[in-house]
LODRENDO-575263 format. One record per residue: z, x, y of N, C-alpha, C, O, CB in turn; residue in three letters. Coordinates in steps of 0.02 Angstrom, whole numbers, plus 50000, padded with zeros to 5 digits. Glycine has a CB too. Example, Ala and Ser with C-alpha at 12.3 -4.5 7.8 and 13.67 -1.06 7.14 Angstrom:
REM residues 2
((50390, 50660, 49716), (50390, 50615, 49775), (50390, 50660, 49835), (50423, 50712, 49834), (50452, 50565, 49776), "ALA")
((50354, 50642, 49888), (50357, 50684, 49947), (50394, 50645, 50002), (50402, 50670, 50057), (50286, 50704, 49970), "SER")
REM end
This chain:
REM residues 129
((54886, 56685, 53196), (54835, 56694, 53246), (54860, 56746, 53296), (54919, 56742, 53315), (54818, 56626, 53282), "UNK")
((54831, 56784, 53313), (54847, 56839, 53348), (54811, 56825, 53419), (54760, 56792, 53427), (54825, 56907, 53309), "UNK")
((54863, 56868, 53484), (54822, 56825, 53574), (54786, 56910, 53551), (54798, 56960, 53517), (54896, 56803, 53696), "UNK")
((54734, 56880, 53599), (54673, 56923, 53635), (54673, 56921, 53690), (54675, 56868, 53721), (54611, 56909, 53624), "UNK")
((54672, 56978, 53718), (54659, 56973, 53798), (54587, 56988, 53802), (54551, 57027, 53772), (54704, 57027, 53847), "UNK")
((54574, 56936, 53861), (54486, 56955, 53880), (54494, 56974, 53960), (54542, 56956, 53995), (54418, 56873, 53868), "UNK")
((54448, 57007, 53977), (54453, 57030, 54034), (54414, 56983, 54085), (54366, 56946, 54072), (54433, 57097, 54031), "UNK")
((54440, 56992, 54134), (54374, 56934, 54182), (54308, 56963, 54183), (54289, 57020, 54197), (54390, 56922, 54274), "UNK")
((54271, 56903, 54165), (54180, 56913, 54183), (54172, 56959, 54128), (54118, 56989, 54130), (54149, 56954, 54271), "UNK")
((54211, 56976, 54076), (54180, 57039, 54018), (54196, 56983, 53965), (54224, 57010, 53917), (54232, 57135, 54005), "UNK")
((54191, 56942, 53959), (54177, 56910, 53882), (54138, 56868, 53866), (54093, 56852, 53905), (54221, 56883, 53855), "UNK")
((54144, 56835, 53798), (54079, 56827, 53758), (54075, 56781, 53697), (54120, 56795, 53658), (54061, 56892, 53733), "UNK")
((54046, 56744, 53681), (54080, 56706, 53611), (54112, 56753, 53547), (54156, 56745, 53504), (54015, 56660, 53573), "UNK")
((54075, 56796, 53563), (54130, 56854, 53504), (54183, 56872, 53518), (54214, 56899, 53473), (54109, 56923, 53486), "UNK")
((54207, 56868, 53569), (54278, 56852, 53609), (54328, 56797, 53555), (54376, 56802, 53517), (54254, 56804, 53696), "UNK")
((54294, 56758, 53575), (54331, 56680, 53550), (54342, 56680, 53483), (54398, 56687, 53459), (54285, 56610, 53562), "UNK")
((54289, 56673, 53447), (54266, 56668, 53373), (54335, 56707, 53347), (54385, 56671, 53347), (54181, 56710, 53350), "UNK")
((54342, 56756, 53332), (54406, 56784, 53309), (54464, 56767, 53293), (54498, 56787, 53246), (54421, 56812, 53335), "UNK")
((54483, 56707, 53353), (54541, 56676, 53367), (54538, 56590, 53332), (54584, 56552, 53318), (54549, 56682, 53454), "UNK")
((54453, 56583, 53326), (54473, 56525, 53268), (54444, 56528, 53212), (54431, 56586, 53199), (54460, 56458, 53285), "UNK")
((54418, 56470, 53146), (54387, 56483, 53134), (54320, 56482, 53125), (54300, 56423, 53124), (54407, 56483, 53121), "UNK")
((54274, 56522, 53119), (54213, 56545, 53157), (54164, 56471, 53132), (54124, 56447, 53173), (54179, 56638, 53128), "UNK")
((54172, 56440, 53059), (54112, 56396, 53044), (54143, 56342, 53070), (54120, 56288, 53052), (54083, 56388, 52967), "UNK")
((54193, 56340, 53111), (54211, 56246, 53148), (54198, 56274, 53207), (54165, 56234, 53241), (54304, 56196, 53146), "UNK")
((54209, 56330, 53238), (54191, 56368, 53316), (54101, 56354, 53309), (54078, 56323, 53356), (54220, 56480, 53320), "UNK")
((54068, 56368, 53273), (54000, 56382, 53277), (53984, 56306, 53277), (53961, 56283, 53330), (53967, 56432, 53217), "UNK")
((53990, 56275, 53237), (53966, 56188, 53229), (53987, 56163, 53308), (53945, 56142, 53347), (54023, 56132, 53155), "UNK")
((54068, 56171, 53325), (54067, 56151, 53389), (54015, 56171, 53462), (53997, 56132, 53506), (54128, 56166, 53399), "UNK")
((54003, 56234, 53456), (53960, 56254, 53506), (53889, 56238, 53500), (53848, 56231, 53546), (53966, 56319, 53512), "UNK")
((53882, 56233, 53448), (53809, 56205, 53422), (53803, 56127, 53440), (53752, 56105, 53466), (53799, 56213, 53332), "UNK")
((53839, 56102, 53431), (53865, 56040, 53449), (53848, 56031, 53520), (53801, 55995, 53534), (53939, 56034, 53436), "UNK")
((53879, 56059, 53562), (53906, 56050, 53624), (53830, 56092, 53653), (53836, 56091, 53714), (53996, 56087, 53639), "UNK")
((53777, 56121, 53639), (53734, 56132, 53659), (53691, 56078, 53652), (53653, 56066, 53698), (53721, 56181, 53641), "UNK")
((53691, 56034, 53591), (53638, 55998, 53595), (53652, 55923, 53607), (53618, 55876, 53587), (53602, 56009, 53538), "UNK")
((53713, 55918, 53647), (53725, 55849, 53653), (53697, 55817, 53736), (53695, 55761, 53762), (53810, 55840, 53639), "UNK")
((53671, 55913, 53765), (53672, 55895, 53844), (53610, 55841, 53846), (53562, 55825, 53812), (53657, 55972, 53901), "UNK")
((53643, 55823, 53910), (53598, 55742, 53920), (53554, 55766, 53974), (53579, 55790, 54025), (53650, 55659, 53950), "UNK")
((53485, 55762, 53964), (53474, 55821, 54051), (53423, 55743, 54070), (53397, 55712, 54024), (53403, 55946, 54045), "UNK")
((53417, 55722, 54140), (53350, 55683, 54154), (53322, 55720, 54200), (53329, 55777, 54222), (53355, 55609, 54178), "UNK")
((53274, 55654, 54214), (53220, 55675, 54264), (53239, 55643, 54336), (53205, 55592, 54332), (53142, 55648, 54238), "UNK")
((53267, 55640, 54390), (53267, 55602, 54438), (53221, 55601, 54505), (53219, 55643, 54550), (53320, 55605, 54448), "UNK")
((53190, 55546, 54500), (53127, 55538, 54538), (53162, 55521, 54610), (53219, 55499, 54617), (53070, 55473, 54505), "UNK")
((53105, 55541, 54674), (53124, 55509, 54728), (53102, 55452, 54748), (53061, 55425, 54711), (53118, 55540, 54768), "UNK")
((53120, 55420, 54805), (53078, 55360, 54841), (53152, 55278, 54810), (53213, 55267, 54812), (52957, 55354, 54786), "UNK")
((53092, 55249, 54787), (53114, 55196, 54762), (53129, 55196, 54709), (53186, 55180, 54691), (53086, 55156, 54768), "UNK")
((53067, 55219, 54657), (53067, 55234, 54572), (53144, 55270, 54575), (53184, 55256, 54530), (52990, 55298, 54535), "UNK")
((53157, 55303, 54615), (53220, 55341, 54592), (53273, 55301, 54588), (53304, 55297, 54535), (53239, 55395, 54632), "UNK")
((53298, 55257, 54653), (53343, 55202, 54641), (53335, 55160, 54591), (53389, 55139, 54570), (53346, 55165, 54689), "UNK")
((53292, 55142, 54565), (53268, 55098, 54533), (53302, 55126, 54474), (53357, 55101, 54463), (53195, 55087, 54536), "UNK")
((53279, 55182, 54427), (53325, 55231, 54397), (53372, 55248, 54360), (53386, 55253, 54301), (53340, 55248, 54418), "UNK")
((53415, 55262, 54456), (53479, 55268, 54437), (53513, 55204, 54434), (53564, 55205, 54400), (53511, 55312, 54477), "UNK")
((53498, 55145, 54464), (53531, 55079, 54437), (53527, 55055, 54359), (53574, 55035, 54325), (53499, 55022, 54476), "UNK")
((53445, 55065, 54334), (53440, 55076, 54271), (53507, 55117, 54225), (53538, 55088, 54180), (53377, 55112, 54271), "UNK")
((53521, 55188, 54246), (53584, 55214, 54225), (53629, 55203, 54225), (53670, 55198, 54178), (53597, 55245, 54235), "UNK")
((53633, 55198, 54271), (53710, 55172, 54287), (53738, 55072, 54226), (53786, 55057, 54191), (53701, 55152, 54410), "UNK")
((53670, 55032, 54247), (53681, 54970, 54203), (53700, 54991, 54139), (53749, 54964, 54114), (53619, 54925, 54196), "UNK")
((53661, 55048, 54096), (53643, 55061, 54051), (53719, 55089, 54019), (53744, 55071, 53965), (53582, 55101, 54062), "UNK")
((53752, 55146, 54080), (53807, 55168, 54055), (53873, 55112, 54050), (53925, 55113, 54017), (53819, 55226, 54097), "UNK")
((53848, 55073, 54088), (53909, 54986, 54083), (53901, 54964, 54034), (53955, 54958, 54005), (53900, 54913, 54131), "UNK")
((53862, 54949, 54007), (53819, 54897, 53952), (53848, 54946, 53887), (53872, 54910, 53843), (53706, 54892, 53963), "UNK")
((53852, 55003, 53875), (53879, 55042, 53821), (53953, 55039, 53833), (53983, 55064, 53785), (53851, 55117, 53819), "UNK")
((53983, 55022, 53870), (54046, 55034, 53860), (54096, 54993, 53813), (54076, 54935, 53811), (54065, 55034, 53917), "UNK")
((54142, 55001, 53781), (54176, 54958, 53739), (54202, 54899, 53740), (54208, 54858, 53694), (54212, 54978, 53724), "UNK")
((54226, 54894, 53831), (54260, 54850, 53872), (54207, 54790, 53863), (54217, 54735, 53836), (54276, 54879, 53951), "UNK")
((54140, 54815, 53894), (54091, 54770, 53916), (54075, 54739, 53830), (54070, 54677, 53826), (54018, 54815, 53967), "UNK")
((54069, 54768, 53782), (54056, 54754, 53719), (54101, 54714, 53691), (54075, 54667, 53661), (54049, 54804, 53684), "UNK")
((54172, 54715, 53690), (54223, 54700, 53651), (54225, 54601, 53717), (54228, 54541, 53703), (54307, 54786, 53652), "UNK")
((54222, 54644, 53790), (54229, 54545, 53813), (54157, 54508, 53799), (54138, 54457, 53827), (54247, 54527, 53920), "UNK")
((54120, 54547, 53749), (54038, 54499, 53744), (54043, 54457, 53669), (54017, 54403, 53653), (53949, 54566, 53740), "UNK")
((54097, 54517, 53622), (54123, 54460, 53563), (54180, 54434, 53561), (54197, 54415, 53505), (54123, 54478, 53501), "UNK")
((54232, 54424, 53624), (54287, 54387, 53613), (54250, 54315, 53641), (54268, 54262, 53615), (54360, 54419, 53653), "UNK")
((54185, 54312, 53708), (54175, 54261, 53709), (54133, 54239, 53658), (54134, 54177, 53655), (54162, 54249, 53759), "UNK")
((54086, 54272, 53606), (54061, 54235, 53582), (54099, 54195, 53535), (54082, 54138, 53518), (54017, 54259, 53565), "UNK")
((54171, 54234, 53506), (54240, 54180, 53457), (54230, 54122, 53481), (54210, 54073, 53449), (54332, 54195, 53470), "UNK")
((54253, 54127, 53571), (54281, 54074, 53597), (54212, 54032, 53601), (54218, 53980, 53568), (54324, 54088, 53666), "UNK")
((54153, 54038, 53629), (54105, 53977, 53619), (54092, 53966, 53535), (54078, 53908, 53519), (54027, 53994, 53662), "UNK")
((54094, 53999, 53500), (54131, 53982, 53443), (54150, 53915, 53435), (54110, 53869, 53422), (54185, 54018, 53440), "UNK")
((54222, 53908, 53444), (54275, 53882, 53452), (54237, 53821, 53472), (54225, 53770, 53441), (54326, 53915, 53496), "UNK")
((54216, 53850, 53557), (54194, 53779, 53596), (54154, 53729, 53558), (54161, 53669, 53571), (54149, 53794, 53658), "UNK")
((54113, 53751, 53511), (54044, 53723, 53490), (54059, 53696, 53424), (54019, 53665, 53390), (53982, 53779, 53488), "UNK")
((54122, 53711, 53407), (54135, 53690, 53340), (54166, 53628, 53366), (54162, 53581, 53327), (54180, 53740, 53291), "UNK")
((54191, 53619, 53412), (54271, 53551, 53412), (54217, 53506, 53470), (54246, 53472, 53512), (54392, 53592, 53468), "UNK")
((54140, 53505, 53472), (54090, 53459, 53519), (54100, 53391, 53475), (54117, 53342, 53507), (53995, 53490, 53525), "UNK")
((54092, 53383, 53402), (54106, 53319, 53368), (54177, 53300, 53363), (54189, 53240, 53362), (54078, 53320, 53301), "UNK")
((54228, 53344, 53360), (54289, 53310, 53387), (54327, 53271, 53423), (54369, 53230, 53407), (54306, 53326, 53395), "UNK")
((54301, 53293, 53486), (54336, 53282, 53555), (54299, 53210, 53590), (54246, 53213, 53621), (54321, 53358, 53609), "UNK")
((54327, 53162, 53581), (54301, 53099, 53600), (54277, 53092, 53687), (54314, 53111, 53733), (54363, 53046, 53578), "UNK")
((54205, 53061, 53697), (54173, 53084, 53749), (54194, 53017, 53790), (54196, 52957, 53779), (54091, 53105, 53737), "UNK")
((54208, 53065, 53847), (54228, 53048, 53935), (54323, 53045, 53944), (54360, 53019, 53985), (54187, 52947, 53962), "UNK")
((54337, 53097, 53867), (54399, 53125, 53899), (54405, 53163, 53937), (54350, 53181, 53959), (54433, 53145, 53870), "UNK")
((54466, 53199, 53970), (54454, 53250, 54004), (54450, 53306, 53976), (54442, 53357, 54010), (54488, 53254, 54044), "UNK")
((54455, 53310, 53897), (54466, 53370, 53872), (54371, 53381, 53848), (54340, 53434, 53837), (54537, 53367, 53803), "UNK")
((54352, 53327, 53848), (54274, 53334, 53837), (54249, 53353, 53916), (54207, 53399, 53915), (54233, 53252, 53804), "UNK")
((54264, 53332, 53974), (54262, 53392, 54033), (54244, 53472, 54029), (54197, 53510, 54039), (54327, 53395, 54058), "UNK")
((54308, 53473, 54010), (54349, 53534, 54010), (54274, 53571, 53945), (54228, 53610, 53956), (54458, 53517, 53974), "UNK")
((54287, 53550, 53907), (54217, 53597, 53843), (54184, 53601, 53870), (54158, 53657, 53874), (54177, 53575, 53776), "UNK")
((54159, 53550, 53908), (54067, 53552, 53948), (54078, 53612, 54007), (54041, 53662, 54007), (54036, 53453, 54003), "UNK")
((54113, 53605, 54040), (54146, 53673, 54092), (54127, 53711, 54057), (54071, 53735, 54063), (54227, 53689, 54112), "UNK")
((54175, 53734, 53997), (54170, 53798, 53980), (54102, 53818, 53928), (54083, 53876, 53924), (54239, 53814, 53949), "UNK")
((54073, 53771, 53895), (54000, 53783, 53863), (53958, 53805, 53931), (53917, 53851, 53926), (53963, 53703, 53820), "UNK")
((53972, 53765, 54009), (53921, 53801, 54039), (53915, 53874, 54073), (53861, 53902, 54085), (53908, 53764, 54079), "UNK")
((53996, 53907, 54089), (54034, 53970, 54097), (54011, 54023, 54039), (54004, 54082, 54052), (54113, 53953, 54092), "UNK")
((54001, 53992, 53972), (54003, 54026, 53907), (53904, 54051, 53923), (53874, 54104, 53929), (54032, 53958, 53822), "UNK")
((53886, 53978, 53924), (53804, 54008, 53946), (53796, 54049, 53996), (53751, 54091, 53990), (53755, 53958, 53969), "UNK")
((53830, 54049, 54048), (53817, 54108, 54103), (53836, 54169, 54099), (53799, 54210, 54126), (53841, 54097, 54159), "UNK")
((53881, 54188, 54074), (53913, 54253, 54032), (53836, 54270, 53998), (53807, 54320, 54020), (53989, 54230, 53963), "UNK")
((53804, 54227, 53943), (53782, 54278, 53893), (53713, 54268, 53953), (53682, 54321, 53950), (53778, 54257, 53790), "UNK")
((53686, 54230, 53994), (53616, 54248, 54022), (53610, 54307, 54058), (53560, 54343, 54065), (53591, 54198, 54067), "UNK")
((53691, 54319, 54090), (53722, 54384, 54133), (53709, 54454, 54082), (53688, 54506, 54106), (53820, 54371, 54150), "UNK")
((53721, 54447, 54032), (53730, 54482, 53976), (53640, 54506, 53947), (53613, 54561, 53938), (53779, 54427, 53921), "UNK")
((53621, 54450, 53942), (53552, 54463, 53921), (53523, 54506, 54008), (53497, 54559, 53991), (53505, 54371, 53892), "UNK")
((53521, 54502, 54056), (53483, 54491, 54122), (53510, 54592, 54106), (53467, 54635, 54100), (53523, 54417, 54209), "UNK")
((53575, 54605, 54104), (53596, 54652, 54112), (53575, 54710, 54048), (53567, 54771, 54050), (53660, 54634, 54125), "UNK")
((53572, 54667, 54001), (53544, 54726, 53943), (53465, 54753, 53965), (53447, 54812, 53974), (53537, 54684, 53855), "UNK")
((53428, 54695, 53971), (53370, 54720, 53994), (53347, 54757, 54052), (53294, 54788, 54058), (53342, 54681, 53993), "UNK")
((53397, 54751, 54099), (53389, 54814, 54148), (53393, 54868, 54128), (53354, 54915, 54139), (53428, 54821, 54194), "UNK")
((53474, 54867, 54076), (53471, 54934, 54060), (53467, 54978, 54027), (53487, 55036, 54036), (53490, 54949, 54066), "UNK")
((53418, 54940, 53953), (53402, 54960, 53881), (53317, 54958, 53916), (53285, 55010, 53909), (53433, 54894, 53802), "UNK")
((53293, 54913, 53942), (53220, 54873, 53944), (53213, 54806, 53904), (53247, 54758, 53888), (53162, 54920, 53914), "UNK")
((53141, 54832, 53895), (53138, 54763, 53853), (53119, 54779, 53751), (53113, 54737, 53707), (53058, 54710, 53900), "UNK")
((53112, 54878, 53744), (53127, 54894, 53689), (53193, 54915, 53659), (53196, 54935, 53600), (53092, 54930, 53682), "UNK")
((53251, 54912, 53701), (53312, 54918, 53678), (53306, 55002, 53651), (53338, 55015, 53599), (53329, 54855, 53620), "UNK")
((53281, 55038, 53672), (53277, 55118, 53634), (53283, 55163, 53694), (53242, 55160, 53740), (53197, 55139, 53588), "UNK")
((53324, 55195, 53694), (53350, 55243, 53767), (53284, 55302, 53767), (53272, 55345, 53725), (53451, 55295, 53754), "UNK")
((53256, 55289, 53818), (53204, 55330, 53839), (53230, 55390, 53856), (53286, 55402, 53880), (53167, 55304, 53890), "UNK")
((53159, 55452, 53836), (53172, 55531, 53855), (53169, 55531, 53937), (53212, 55546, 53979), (53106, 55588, 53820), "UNK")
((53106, 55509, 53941), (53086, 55518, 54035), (53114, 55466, 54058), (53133, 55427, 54016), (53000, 55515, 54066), "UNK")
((53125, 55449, 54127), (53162, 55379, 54157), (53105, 55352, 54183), (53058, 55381, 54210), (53225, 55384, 54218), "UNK")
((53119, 55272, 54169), (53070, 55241, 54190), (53010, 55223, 54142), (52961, 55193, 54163), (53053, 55276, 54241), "UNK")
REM end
C-alpha cells in the first residue's frame, strides 16, 4: 500500500479508493449512506412525547435490557417449576411467592415499556408518532 498525501479541502473519494480496496471501499460507503437514521421532530408536547418514545425505544433495543428480560424469565422458570415442591407455609414457600410477585412486575414493567416504545404494532415507524 503506498501513503498519499491529500491536501486540505482538495479531496475526494477518488482520493481514498486507491489506498484500499475499491469493491469493500464502495459497499462500505454505500453502506454508511444508507444506514442514516434521519426523523421528524415535532414541537409542543407531540414532540416530548416523541422523544421519550425514542429514547424508550433506544433502551428497549439494547442487549443489557434484553439479555436481564431472559435471565429473569430462566429464573421465574425456576420459580414456577419448584411451586409443587416446596411445602406450603414454609418460609421458603414465602420467599417463591416474593419472588413470583417481583418476577410479575419486571415483565408488566417490560410489557408497559415495550409499548411505549415499539407501540402497540411493534414495527419502527418512518414518521414519529
Amino acid at each position: 500500500m503506498s501513503t498519499h498525501q491529500v491536501a486540505a479541502r482538495n479531496w475526494s473519494g477518488d482520493n481514498i479508493l486507491p489506498l484500499t480496496n475499491k469493491d469493500i471501499a464502495i459497499n462500505l460507503i454505500k453502506t454508511a449512506i444508507n444506514i442514516q437514521d434521519f426523523d421528524i421532530w415535532r414541537t409542543g408536547v407531540l414532540g416530548l412525547v416523541h422523544g421519550f418514545r425514542r429514547m424508550t425505544r433506544a433502551f428497549i433495543e439494547t442487549s443489557w435490557f434484553n439479555n436481564t428480560i431472559l435471565i429473569s424469565v430462566l429464573l421465574n422458570t425456576i420459580v414456577l417449576a419448584t411451586v409443587g415442591l416446596i411445602k406450603e407455609g414454609s418460609s421458603l414457600s414465602g420467599v417463591m411467592s416474593d419472588l413470583n410477585f417481583a418476577f410479575t412486575v419486571i415483565f408488566t414493567v417490560e410489557m408497559v415499556l415495550k409499548l411505549i416504545g415499539l407501540g402497540i404494532t411493534g414495527k419502527k415507524r418512518k414518521f414519529p408518532l
